[in-house]
C-alpha positions as CSV (number, residue, x, y, z in Angstrom):
1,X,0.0,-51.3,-41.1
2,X,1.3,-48.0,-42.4
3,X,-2.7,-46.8,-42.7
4,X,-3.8,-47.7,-39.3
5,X,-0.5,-45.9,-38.5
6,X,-1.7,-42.6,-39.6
7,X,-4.7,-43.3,-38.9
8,X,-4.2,-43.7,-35.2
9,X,-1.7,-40.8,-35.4
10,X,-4.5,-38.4,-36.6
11,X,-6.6,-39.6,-33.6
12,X,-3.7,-38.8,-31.5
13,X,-3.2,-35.3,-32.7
14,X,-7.1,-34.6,-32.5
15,X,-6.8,-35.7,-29.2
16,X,-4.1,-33.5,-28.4
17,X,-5.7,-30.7,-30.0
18,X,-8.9,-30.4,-28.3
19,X,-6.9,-30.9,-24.8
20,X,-4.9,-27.8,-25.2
21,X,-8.0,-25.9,-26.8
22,X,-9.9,-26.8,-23.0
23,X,-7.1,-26.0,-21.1
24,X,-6.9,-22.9,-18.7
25,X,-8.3,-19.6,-19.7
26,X,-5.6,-16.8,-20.0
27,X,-6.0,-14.0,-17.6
28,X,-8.3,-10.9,-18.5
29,X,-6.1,-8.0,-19.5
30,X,-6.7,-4.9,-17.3
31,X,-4.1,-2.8,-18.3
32,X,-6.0,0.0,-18.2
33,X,-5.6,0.4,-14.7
34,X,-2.7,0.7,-13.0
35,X,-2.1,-0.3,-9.0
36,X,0.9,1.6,-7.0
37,X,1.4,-1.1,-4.1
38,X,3.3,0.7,-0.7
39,X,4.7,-2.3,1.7
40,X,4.4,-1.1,5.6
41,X,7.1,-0.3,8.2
42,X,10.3,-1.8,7.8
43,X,9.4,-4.1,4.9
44,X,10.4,-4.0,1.2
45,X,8.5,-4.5,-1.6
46,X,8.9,-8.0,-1.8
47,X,7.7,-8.4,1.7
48,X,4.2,-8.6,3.1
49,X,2.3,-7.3,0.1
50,X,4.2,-9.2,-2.5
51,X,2.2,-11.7,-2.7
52,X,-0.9,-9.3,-3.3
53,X,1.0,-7.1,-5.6
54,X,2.1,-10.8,-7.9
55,X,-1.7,-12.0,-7.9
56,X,-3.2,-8.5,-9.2
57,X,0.2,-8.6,-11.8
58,X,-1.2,-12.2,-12.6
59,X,-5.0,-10.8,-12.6
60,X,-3.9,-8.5,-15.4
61,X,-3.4,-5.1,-13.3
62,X,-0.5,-3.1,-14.2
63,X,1.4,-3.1,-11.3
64,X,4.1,-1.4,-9.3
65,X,5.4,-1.8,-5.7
66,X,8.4,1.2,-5.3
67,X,10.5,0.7,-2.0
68,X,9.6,3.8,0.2
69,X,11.6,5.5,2.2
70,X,10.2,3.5,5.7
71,X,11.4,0.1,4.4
72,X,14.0,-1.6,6.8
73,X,16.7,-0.5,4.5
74,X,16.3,2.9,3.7
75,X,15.5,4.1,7.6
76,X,13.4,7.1,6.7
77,X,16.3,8.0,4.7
78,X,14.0,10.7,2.8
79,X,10.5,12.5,3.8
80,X,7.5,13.4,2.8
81,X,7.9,15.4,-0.3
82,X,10.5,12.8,-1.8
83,X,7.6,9.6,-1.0
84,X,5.2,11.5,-2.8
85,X,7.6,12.1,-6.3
86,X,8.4,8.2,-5.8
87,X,5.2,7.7,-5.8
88,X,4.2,9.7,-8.6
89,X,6.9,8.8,-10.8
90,X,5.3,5.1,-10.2
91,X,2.3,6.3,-11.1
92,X,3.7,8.1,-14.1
93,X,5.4,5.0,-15.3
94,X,2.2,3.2,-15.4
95,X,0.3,5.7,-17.7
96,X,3.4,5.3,-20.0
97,X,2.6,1.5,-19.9
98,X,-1.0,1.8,-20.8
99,X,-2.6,2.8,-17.6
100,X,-5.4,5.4,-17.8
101,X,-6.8,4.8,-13.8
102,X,-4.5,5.1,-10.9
103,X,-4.9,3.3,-7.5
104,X,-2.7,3.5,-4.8
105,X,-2.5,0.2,-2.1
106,X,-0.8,0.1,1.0
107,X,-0.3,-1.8,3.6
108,X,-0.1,-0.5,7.3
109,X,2.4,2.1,7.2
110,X,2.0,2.2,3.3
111,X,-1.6,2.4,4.1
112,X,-0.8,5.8,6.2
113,X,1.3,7.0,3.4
114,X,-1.9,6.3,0.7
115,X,-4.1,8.6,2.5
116,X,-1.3,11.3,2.4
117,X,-0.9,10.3,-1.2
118,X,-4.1,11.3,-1.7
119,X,-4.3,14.3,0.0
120,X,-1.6,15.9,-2.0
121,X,-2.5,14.6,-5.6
122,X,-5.6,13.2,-7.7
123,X,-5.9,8.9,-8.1
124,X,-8.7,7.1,-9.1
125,X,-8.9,5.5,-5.6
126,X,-6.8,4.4,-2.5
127,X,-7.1,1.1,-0.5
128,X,-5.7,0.7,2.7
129,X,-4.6,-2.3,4.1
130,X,-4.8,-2.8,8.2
131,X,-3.9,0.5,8.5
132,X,-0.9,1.5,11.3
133,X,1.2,4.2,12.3
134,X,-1.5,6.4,13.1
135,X,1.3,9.4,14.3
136,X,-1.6,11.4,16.7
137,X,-2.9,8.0,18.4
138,X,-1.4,8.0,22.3
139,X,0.8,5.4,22.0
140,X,2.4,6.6,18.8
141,X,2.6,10.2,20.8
142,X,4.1,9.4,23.7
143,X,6.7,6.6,22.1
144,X,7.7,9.3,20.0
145,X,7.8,12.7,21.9
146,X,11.4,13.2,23.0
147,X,12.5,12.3,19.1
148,X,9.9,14.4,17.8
149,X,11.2,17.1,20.3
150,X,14.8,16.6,19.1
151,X,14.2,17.0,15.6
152,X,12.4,20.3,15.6
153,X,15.2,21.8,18.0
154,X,17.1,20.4,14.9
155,X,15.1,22.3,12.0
156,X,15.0,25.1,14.1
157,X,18.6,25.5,13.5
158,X,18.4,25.0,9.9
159,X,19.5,21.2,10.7
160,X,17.0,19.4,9.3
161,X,19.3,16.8,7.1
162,X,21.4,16.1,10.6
163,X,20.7,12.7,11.7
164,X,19.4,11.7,15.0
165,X,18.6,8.2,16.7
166,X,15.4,7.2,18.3
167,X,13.4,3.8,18.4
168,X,10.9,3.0,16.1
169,X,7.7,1.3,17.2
170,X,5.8,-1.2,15.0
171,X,3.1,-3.4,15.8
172,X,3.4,-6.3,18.1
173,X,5.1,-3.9,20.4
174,X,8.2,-4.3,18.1
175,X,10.8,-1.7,18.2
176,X,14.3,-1.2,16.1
177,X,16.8,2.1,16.4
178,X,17.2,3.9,13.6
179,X,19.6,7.1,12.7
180,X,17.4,9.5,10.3
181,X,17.5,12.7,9.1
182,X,15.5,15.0,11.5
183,X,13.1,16.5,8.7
184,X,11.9,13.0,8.4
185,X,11.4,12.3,11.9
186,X,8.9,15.6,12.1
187,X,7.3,14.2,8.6
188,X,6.3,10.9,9.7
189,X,6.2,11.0,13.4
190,X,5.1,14.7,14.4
191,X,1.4,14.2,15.5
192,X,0.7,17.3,14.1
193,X,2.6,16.3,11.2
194,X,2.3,15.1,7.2
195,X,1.1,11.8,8.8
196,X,-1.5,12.5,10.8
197,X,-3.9,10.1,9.2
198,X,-7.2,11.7,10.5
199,X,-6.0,15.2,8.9
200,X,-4.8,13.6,5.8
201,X,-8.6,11.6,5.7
202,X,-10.3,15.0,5.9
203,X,-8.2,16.5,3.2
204,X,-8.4,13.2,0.4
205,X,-9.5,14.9,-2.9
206,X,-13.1,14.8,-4.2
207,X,-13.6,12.0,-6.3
208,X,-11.3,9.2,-5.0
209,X,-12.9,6.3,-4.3
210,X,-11.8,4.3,-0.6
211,X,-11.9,0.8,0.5
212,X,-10.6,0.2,3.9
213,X,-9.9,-3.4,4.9
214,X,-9.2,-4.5,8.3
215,X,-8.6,-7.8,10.0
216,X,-10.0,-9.6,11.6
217,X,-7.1,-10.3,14.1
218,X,-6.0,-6.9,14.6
219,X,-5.8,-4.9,17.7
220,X,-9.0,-3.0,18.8
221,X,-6.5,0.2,18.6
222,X,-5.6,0.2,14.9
223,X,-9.6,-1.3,14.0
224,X,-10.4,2.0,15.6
225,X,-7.9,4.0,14.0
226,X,-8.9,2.4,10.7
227,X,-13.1,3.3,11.4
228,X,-12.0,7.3,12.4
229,X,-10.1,7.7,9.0
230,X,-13.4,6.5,7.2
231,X,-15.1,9.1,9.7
232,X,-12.5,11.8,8.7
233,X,-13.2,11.7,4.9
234,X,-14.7,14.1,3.4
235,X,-18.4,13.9,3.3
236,X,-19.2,13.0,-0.9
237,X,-16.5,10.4,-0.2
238,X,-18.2,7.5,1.4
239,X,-15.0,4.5,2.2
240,X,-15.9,0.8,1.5
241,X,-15.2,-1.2,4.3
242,X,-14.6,-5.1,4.7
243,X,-12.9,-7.2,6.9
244,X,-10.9,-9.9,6.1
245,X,-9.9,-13.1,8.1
246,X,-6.3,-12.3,9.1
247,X,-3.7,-10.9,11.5
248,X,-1.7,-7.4,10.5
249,X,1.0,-8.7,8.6
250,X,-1.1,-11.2,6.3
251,X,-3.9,-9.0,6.0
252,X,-2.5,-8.3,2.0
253,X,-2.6,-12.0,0.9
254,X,-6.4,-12.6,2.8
255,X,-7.4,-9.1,0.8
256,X,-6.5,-10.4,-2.8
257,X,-9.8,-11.3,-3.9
258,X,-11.8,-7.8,-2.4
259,X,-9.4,-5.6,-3.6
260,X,-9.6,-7.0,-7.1
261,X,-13.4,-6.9,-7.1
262,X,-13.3,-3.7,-5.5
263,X,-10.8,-2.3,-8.8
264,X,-13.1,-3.7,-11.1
265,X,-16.2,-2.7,-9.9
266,X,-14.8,1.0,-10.4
């Protein structure tokens, strides 16, 4: 009895053994390059593009979604020049981990503030996700004037931190007050502004590589919007552009798959 008993027991074990040697392959290790993911108007970053920002963490992408200063908390509590040092100190953090390639995602407004991004300093590459809050469309200009006007009556007077209340517009004809400081206002709302996303386009610097991904479901407005940035950049920058079967706010979770193929083809 007692050597069929091992000897059954060793079968068991080799058994065992060459189960857990088949079993799922761990995830390729691309730490090498690190992904900045922006969440859009009035999100957070465990919002909208969570899901996207978990499955490139998962995928082996160092990874980091900051809250900007648009998120439903924070109310455009800071502008442009603060979104850019949170950005950068995100990005700064990730070289300390390990990262030698930056890439910058958003998602609609986060999308907007990408192209900025990359306006004012040099990344690897930007993708934008259903990009919105296109500040010099008509819609955006006329929701917005008499704020717009407010604020720079404001900053004229040296007033820039005073806070003002206007309604925000977000897709879906949503809107939601908000009490910010006037200098923000003029940053993200002033067509002539810091997010003016066809200036911004024209201005990307040379050598950053663009995939724009729009959905399928979205408004003919923002498609267009979306198709003029990719017009707008520079000409030696030529965007990748696919579309992905979704609506606005679940455009992140359908784009998993082509923005991971799209950082690894880089």
């Amino acid at each position: 009895m007692t050597g069929r008993f091992l000897r059954d027991l060793c079968l068991a074990a080799t058994c065992v053994f060459s189960f857990l040697s088949i079993g799922p392959a761990v995830a390729a290790d691309h730490g090498d390059l690190g992904v900045v993911v922006l969440h859009g108007k009035w999100d957070s970053p465990n919002g909208n593009a969570s899901g996207l920002a978990n499955y490139l963490t998962r995928e082996g992408f160092r990874v980091s979604k900051p809250e900007m200063p648009w998120s439903g908390s924070r109310a455009y509590d800071q502008g442009t020049d603060a979104m850019v040092a949170e950005i950068s100190k995100a990005a700064s953090e990730l070289r300390t981990a390990g990262a030698k390639k930056i890439f910058v995602v958003g998602h609609s407004q986060g999308a907007i503030g990408s192209v900025y991004y990359a306006s004012q300093q040099q990344v690897d590459g930007i993708a934008l996700i259903a990009v919105g809050g296109h500040t010099q469309g008509k819609a955006y200009v006329a929701h917005y004037a008499s704020a717009v006007a407010e604020a720079k009556g404001l900053v004229a007077q040296g007033k820039g931190g005073e806070k003002l209340r206007f309604e925000d517009l977000n897709t879906g004809g949503r809107t939601r007050a908000f009490k910010s400081p006037a200098q923000s206002v003029l940053d993200y709302f002033d067509p002539q502004g810091p997010f003016n996303s066809e200036l911004n386009a024209a201005r990307v610097k040379p050598g950053t590589r663009v995939l724009i991904v729009i959905p399928q479901n979205e408004i003919q407005a923002l498609k267009g919007a979306a198709k003029k940035i990719a017009k707008s950049l520079p000409a030696e920058i030529r965007a990748h552009m696919v579309e992905v079967d979704a609506d606005h706010l679940h455009a992140p979770d359908a784009a998993k798959a082509a923005v991971r193929d799209w950082l690894l083809a880089l």
